[in-house]
N, C-alpha and C positions, 0 to 999 in steps of 0.2 A: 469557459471550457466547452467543446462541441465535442462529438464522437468522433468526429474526423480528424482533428487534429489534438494527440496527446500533448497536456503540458511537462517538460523536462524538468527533475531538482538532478542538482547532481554536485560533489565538492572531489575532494580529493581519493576521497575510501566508497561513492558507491555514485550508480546514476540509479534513477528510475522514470518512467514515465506516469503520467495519472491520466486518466479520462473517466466520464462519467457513458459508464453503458444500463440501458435499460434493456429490463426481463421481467419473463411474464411476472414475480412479485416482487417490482418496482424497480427504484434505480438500484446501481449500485457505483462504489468507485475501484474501477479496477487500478491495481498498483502493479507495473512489468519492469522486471530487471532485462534492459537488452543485453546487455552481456549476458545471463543461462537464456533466457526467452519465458523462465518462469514467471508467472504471474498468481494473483488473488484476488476476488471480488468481496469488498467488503458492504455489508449492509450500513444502514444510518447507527443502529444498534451497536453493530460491531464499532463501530469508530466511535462514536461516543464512549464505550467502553475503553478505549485507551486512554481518555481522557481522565478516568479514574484512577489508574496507573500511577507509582511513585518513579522519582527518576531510579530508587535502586532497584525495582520491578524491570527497568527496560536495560541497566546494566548488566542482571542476571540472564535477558533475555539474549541481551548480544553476545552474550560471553560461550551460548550454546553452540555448537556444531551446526550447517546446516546440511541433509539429508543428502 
């Protein structure tokens, strides 16, 4: 992955892009939905944390509204 060029996941119900941006404390990986233009930085901490996560943690998560 370069900054310059996002990597695409994407299937039937979502696309996003990934790239690795760096800030003054340290990298992070930003995740953007081109379809709203929203996006999120997450630290190594943050994403390791999802990896603690049960899959009914991430169904509850999907099953929310979002803003």
């Amino acid at each position: 992955m370069s900054d310059d060029e996002p990597v695409r996941i994407a299937n039937e119900f979502a696309e996003v892009e990934l790239r690795i941006v760096d800030t003054r404390n340290g990298q992070r990986l930003e995740i953007r939905l081109p379809r709203t233009g929203r996006s999120v930085r997450l630290c190594p901490v943050e994403l390791e944390s999802l990896t603690w996560q049960s899959p009914e943690w991430y169904t509850a998560l999907l099953e929310q509204q979002p803003e």
